[in-house]
Backbone as CSV, one residue per row, in Angstrom:
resi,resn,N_x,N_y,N_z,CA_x,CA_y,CA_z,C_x,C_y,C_z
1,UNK,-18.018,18.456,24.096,-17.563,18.631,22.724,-16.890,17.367,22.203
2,UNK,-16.473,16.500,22.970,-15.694,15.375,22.675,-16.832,14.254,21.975
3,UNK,-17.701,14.180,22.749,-18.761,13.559,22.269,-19.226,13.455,20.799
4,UNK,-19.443,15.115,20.519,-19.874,15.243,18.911,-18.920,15.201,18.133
5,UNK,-17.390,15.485,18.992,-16.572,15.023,17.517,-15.880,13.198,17.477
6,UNK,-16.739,12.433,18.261,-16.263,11.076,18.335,-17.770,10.858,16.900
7,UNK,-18.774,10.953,17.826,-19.858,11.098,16.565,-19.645,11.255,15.208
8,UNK,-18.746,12.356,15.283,-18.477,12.457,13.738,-17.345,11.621,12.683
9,UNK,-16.622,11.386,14.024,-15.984,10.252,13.757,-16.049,9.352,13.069
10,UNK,-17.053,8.629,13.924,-18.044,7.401,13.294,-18.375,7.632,12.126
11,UNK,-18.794,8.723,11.687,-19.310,9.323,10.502,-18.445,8.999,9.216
12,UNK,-17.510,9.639,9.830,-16.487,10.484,8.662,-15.069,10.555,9.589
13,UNK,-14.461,9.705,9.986,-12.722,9.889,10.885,-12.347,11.120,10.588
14,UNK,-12.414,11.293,9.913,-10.938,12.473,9.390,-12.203,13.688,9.754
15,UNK,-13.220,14.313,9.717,-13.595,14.799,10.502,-13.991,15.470,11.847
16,UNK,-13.903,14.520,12.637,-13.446,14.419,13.598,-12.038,14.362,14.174
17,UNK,-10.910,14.344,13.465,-9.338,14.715,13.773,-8.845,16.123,13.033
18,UNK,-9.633,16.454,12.302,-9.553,17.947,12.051,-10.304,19.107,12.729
19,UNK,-11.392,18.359,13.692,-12.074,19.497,14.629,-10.942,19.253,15.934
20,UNK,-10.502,18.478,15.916,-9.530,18.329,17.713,-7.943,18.728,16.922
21,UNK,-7.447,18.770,15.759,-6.645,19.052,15.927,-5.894,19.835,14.356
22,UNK,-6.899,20.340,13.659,-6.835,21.357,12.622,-5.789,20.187,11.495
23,UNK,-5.268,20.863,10.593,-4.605,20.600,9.524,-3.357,19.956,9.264
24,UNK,-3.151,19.413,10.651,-1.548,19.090,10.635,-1.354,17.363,10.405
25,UNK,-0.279,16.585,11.095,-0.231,15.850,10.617,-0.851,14.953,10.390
26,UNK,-1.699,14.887,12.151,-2.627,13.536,12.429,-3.670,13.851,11.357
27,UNK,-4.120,14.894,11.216,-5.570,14.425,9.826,-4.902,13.990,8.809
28,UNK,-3.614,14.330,7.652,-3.446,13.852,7.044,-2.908,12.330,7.216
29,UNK,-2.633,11.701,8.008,-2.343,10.689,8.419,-3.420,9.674,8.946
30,UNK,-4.570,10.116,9.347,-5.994,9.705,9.704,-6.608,9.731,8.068
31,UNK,-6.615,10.604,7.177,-6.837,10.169,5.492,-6.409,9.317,5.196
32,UNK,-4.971,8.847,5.188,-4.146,7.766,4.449,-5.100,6.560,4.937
33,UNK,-5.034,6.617,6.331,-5.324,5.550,6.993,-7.063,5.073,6.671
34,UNK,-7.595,5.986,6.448,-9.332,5.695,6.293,-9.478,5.302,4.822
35,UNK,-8.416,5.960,4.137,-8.135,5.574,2.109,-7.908,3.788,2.712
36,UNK,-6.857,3.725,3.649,-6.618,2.558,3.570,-7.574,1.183,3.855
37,UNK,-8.375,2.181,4.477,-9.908,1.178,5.442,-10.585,1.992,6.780
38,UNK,-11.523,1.774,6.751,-12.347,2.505,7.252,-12.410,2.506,9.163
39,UNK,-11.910,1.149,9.399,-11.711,0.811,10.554,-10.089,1.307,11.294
40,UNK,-9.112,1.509,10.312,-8.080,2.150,11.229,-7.901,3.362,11.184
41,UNK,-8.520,4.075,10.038,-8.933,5.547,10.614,-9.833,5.747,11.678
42,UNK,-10.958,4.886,12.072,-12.146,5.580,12.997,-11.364,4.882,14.371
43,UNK,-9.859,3.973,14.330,-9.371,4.091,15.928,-8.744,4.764,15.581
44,UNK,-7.963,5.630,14.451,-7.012,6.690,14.677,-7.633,8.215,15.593
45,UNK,-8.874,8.320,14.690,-9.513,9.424,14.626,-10.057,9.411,16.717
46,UNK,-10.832,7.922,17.299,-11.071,7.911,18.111,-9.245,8.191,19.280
47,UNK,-8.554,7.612,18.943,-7.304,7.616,19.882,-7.083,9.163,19.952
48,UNK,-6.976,9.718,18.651,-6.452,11.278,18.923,-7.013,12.040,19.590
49,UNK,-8.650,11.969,19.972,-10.026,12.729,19.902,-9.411,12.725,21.685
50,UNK,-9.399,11.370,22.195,-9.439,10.919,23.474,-8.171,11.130,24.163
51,UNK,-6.948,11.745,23.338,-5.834,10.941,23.555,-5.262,12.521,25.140
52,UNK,-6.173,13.645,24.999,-5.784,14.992,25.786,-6.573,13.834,27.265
């Protein structure tokens, strides 16, 4: 499962940090960060995905 949500990652970050970890802070904080550029959301999104 980790797999398809790194995938989606790539895709779309904040996607992938709302399937590993629902609505709380890290997705909204993985948004700011992907608003901010696309590259420090998809290591946010990858660090959180990986981080269990």
């Amino acid at each position: 499962m980790d797999i398809l949500r790194i995938i989606l990652s790539v895709i779309i970050p904040p996607v992938g940090v709302f399937l590993q970890v629902g609505l709380g802070l890290q997705f909204w904080l993985n948004i700011l960060l992907t608003i901010f550029g696309y590259f420090p959301g998809l290591i946010h999104a990858i660090w959180v995905i990986t981080r269990d």
